[in-house]
DOKE-417150 format. One record per residue (C-alpha): residue number from 1; residue in one letter; y, x, z. Coordinates in nm, 3 decimals. Each point is the difference from the previous one (the first is absolute). Last residue first. Layout:
residues N
(pt NUM; 'a'; (Y; X; Z));
...
end
This chain:
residues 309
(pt 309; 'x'; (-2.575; 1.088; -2.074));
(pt 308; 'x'; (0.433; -0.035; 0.057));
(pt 307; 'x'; (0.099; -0.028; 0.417));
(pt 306; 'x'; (0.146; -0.301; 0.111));
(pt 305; 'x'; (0.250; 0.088; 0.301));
(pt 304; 'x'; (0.053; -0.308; 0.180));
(pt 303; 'x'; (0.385; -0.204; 0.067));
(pt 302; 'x'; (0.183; -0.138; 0.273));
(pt 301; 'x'; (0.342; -0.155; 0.011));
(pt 300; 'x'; (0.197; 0.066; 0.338));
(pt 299; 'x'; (0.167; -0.230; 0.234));
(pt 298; 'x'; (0.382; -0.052; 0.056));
(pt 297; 'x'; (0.156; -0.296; 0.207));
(pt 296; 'x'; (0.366; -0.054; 0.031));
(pt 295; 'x'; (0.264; -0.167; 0.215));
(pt 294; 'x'; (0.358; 0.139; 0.060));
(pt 293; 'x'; (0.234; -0.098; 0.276));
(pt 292; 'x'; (0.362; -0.113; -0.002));
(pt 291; 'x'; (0.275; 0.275; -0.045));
(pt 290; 'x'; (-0.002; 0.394; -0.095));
(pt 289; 'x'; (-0.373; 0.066; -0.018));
(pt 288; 'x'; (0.023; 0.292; -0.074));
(pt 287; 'x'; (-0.199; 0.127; -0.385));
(pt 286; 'x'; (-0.384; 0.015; -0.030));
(pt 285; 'x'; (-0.170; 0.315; -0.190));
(pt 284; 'x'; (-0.093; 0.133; -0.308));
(pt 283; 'x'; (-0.148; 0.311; -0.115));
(pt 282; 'x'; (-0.217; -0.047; -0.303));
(pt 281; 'x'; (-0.327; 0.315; -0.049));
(pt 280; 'x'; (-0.290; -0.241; 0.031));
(pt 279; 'x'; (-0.004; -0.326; 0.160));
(pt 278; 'x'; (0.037; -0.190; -0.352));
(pt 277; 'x'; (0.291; -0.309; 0.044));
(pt 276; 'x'; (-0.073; -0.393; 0.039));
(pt 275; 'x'; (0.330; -0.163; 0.132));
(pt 274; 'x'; (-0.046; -0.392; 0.030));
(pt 273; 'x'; (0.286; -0.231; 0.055));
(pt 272; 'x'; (-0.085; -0.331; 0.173));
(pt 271; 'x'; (0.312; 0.018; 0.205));
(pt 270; 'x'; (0.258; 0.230; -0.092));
(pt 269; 'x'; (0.029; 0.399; 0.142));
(pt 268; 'x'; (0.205; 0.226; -0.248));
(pt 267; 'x'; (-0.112; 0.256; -0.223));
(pt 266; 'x'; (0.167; 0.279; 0.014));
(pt 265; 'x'; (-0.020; 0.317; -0.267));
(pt 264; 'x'; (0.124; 0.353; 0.138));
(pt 263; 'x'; (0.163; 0.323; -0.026));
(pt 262; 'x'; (0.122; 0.211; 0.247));
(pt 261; 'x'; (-0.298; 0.042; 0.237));
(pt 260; 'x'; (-0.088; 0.338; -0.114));
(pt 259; 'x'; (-0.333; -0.086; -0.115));
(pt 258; 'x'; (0.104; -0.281; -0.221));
(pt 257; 'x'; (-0.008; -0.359; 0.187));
(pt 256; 'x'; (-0.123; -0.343; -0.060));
(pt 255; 'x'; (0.202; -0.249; 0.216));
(pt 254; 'x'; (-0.175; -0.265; 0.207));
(pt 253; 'x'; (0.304; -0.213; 0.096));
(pt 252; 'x'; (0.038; -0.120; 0.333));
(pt 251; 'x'; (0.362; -0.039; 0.008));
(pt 250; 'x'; (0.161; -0.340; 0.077));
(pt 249; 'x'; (-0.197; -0.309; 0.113));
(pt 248; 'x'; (0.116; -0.296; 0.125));
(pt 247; 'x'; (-0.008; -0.202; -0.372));
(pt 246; 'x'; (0.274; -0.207; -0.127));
(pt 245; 'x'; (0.243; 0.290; -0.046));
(pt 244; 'x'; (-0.189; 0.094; -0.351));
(pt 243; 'x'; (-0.341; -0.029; -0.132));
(pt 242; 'x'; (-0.169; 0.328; -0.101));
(pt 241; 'x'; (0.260; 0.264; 0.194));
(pt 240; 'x'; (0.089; -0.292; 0.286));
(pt 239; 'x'; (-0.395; 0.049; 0.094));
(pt 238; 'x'; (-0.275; -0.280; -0.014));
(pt 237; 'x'; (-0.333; -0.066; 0.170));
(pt 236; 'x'; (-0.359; 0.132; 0.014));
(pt 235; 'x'; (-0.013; 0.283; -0.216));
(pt 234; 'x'; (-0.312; 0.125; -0.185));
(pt 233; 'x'; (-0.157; 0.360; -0.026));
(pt 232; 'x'; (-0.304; 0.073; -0.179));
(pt 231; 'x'; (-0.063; 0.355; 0.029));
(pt 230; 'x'; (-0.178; 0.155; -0.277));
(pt 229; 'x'; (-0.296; 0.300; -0.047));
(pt 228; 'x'; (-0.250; -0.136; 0.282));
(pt 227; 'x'; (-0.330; 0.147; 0.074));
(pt 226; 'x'; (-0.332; -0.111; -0.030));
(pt 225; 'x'; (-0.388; 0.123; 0.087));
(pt 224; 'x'; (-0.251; -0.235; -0.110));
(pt 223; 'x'; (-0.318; -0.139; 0.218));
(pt 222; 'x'; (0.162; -0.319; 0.104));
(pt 221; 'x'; (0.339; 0.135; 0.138));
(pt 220; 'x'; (0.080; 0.369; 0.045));
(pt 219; 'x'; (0.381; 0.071; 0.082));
(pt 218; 'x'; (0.297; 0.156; -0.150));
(pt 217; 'x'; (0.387; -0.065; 0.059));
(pt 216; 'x'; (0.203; 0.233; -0.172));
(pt 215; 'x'; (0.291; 0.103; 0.163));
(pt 214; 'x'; (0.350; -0.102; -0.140));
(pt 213; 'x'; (0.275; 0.205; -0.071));
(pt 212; 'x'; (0.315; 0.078; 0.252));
(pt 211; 'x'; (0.345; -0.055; 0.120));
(pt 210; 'x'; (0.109; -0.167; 0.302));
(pt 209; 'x'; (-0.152; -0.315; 0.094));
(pt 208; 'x'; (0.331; -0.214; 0.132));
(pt 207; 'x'; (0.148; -0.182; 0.354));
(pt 206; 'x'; (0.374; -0.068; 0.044));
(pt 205; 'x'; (-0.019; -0.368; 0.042));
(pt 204; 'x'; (-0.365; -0.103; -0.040));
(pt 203; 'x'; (-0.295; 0.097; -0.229));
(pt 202; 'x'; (-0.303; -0.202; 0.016));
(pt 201; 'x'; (-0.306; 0.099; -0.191));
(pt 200; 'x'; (-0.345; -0.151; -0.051));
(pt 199; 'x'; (-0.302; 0.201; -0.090));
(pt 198; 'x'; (-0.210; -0.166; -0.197));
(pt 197; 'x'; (-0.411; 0.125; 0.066));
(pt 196; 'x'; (-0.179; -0.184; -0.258));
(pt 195; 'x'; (0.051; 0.261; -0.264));
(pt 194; 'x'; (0.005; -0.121; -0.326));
(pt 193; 'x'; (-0.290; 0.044; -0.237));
(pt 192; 'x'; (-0.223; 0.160; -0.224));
(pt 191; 'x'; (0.205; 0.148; -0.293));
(pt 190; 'x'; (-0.155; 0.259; -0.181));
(pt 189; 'x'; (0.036; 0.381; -0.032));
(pt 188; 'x'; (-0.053; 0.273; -0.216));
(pt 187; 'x'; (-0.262; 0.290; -0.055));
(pt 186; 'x'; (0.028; 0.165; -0.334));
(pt 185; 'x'; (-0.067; 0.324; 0.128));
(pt 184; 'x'; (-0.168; 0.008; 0.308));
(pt 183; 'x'; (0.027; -0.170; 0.338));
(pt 182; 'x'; (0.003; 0.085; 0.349));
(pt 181; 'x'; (0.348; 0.160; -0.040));
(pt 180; 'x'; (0.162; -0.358; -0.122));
(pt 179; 'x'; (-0.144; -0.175; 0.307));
(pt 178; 'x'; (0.227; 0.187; 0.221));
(pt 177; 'x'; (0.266; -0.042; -0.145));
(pt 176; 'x'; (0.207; 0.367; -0.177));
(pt 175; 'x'; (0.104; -0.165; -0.353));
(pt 174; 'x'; (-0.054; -0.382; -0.009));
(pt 173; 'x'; (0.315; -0.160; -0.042));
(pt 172; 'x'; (0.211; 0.291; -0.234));
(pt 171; 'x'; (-0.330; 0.096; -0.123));
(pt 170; 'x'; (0.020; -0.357; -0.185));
(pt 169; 'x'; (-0.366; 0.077; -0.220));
(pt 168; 'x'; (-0.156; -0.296; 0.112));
(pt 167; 'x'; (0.126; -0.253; 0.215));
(pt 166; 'x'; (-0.201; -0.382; 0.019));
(pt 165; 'x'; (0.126; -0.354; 0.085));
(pt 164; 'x'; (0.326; 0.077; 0.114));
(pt 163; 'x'; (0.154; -0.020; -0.321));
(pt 162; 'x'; (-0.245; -0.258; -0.194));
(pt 161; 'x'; (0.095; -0.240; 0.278));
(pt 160; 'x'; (0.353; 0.080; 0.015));
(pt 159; 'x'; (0.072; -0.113; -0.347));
(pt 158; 'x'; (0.242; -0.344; 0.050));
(pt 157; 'x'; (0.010; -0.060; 0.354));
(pt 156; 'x'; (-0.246; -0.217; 0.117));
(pt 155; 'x'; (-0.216; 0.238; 0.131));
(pt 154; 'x'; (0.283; 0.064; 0.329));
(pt 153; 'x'; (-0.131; -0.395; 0.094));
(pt 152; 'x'; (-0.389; 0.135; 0.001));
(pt 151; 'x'; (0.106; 0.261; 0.212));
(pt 150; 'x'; (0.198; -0.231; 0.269));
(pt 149; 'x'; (-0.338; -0.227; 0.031));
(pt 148; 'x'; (-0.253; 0.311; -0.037));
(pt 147; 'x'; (0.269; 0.153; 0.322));
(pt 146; 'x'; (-0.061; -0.280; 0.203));
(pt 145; 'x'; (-0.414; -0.062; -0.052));
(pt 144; 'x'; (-0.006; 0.376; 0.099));
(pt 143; 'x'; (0.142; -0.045; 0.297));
(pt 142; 'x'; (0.101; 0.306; 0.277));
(pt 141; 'x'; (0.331; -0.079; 0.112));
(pt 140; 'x'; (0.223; 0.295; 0.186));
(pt 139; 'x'; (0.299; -0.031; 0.137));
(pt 138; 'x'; (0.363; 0.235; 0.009));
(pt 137; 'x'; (0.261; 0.057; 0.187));
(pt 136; 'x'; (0.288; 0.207; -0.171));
(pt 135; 'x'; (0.100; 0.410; 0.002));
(pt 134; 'x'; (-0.144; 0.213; -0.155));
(pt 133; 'x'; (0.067; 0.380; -0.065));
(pt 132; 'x'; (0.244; 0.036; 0.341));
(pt 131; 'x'; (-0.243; -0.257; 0.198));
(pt 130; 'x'; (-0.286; 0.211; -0.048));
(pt 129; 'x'; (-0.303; -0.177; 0.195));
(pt 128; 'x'; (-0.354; 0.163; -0.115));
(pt 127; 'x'; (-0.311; -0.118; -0.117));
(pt 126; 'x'; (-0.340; 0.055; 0.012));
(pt 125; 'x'; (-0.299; -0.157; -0.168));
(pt 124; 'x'; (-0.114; 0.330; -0.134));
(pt 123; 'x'; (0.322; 0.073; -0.191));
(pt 122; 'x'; (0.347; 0.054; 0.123));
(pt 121; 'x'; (0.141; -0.353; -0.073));
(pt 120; 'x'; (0.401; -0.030; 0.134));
(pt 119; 'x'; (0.041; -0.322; 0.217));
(pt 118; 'x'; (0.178; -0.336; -0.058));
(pt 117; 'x'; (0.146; -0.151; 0.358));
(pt 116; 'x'; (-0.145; -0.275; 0.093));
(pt 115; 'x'; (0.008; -0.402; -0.147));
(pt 114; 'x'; (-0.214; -0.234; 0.126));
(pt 113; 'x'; (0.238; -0.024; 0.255));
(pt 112; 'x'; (-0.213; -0.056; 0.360));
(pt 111; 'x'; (0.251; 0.210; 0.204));
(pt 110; 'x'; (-0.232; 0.302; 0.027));
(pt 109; 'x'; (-0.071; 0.006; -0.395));
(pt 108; 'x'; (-0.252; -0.206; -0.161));
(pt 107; 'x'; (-0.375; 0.130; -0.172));
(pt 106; 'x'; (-0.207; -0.078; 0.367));
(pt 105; 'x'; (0.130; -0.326; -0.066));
(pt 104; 'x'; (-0.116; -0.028; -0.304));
(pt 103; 'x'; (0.326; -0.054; -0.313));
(pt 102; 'x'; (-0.125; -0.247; -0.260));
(pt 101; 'x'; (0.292; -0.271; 0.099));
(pt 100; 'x'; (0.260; 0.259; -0.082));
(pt 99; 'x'; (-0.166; 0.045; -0.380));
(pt 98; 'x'; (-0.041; -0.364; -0.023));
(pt 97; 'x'; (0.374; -0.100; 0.058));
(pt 96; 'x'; (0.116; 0.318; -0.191));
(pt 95; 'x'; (-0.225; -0.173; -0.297));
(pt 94; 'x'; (0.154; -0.342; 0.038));
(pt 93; 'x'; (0.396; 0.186; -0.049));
(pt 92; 'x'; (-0.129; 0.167; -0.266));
(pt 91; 'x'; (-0.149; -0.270; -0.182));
(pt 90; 'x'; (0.338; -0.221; 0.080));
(pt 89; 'x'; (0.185; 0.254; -0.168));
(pt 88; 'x'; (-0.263; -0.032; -0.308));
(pt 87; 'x'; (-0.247; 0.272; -0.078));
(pt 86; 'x'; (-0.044; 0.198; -0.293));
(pt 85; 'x'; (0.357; -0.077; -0.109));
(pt 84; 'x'; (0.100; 0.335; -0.135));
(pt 83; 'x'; (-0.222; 0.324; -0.060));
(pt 82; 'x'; (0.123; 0.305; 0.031));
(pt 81; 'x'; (-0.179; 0.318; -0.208));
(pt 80; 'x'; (-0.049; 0.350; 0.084));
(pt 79; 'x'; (-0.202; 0.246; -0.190));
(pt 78; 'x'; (0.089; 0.367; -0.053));
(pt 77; 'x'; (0.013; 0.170; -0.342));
(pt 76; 'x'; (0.405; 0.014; -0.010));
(pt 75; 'x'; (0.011; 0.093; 0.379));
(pt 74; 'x'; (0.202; 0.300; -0.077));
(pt 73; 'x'; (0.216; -0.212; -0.161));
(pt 72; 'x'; (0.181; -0.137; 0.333));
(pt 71; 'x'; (0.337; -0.088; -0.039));
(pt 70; 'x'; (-0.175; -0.263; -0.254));
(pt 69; 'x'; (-0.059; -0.040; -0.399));
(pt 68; 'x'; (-0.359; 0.183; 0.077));
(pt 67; 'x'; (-0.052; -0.203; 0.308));
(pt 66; 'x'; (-0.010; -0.272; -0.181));
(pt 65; 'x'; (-0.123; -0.211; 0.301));
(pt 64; 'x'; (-0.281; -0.270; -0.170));
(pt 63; 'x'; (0.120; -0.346; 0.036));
(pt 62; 'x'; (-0.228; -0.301; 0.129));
(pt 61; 'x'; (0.095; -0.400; -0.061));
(pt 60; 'x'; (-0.148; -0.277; 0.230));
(pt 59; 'x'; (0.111; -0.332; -0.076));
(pt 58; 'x'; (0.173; -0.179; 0.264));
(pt 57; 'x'; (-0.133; -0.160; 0.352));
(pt 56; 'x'; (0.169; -0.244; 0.189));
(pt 55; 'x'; (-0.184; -0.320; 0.023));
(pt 54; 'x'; (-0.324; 0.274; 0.103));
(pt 53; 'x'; (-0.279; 0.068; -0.256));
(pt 52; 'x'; (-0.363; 0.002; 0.116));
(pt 51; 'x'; (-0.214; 0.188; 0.124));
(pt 50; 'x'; (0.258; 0.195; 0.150));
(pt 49; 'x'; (-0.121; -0.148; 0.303));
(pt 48; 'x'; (-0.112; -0.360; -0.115));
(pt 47; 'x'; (-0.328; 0.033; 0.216));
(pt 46; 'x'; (0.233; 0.050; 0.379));
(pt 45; 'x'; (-0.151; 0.352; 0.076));
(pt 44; 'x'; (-0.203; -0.038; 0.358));
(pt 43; 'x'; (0.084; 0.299; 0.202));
(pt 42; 'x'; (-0.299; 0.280; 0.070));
(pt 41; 'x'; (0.182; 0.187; 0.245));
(pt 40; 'x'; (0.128; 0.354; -0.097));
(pt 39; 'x'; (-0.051; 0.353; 0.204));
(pt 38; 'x'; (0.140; 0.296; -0.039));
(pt 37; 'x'; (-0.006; 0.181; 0.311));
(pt 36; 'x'; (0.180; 0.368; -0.084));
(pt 35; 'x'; (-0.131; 0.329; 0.085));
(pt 34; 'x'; (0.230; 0.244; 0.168));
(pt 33; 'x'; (0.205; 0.323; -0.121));
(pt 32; 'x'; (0.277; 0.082; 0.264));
(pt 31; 'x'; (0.394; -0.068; -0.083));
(pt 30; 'x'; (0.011; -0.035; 0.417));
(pt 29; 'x'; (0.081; -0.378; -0.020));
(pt 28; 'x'; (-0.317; -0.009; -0.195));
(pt 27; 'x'; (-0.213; 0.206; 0.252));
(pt 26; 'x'; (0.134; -0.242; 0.271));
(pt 25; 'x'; (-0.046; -0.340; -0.185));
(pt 24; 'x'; (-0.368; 0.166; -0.100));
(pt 23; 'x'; (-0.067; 0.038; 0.370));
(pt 22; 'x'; (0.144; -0.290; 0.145));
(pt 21; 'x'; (-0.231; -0.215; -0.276));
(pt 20; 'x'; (-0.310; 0.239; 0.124));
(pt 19; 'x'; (0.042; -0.087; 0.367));
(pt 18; 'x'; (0.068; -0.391; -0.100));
(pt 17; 'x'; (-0.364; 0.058; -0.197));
(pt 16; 'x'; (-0.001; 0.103; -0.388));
(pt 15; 'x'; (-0.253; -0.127; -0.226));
(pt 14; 'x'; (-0.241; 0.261; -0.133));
(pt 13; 'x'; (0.149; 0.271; -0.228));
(pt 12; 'x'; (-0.091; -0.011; -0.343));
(pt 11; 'x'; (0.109; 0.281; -0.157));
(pt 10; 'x'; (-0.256; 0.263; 0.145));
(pt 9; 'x'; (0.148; 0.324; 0.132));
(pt 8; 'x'; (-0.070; 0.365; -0.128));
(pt 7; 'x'; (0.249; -0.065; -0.293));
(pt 6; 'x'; (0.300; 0.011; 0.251));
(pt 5; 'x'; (-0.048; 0.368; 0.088));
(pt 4; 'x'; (-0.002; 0.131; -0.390));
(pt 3; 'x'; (0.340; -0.280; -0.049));
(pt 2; 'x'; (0.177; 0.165; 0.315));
(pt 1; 'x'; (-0.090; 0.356; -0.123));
end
């Protein structure tokens, strides 16, 4: 009923007045569904942006999860790989930078943060605050010129070019999108691009995302109709589980889980890694923060249906 009543209103709301900003903090305070500013100032990039390799960078290298050899089997035709080294620490630690300095004013929280508290998306530009499912602050940076930059870094591992670059026949991505049921027979999909809109993540002590799978994002853009089939998830700094005691963080870890919660497959937060997983049908979700603070940023890679003459 709640997603039938929210469809009737448009998803762009106008910019909010001080009466409207009391009245979303209210309705969010009160677990109502609002509709969230999102709003990013057009920063200057410095040119050599992961443009060009930092003193500290190291080759990239990408594994596939076998999930088949795993606790989790019943993933065995599911995708997931992590890629190592895309960015550099000091990458990271540039892009956070940016990312905070992109934040509009009308986008911040009451104190000025550009950080405020991550929300729950119903649908029709609405979303919800559910601090008991997720918990963590959150910003959002819409830049297409960003995301190209850290995309064209993720192509440098060895064979992930031809692997994102088109799915056909892989049910196990593609079964039940949207997209897929316009199509016919033989239909398949092809790689257009990333998602401008990164979503940036920041977990402190005690907060988490319990478990769940990823929605598909989906959106019309130049005349074609696309919708996204991986997340592209990359961590912004280091945990004690990849490095050791030298780094703040402990916990974090984005396990993969089997339905009953008992099994799973981490992979641990360390800067510059890359997670790229299919949306469909694998439950995951983000470990306690048990010490320090956990940075990430997740986006979504977008693809067309091409239908065969």
């Amino acid at each position: 009923m709640l997603r039938r009543l929210l469809n009737t209103f448009s998803s762009n709301p106008p910019p909010p007045s001080n009466k409207d900003h009391d009245d979303f903090v209210r309705r969010m305070k009160a677990n109502k569904p609002v509709q969230v500013p999102y709003e990013s100032l057009p920063i200057t990039l410095p040119p050599s942006f992961l443009t060009i390799d930092s003193p500290d960078a190291k080759p990239i290298t990408i594994t596939r999860i076998d999930f088949a050899n795993s606790p989790l089997p019943e993933y065995t035709d599911h995708h997931a790989y992590i890629l190592d080294n895309v960015l550099s620490p000091s990458e990271c630690a540039e892009l956070l930078a940016l990312a905070e300095a992109s934040v509009a004013d009308v986008s911040k929280a009451e104190d000025g943060s550009p950080w405020r508290r991550a929300m729950v998306a119903l649908g029709a530009g609405y979303e919800v605050f559910s601090p008991n499912y997720r918990n963590s602050d959150r910003l959002i940076w819409d830049r297409q010129e960003v995301i190209d930059r850290i995309w064209e870094r993720c192509l440098r591992a060895e064979g992930l070019r031809e692997r994102m670059a088109e799915v056909k026949g892989e049910p196990t991505i593609t079964r039940g999108r949207k997209l897929e049921r316009k199509g016919e027979d033989g239909s398949w999909f092809r790689f257009v691009r990333v998602n401008e809109r990164m979503r940036f993540l920041k977990y402190s002590g005690g907060e988490f995302f319990q478990a769940h799978r990823d929605a598909s994002f989906g959106e019309e853009r130049d005349g074609k109709m696309l919708e996204s089939l991986f997340t592209l998830h990359l961590y912004l700094n280091d945990s004690k589980a990849a490095v050791g005691d030298s780094a703040e963080l402990a916990g974090g870890a984005t396990p993969f889980l089997s339905s009953d919660y008992k099994r799973r497959i981490d992979v641990d937060p360390k800067a510059g890694r890359v997670l790229i997983f299919q949306q469909r049908g694998l439950m995951h979700s983000g470990d306690d923060v048990r010490e320090g603070v956990k940075y990430t940023m997740r986006t979504d890679i977008m693809y067309e249906l091409v239908e065969e003459e």
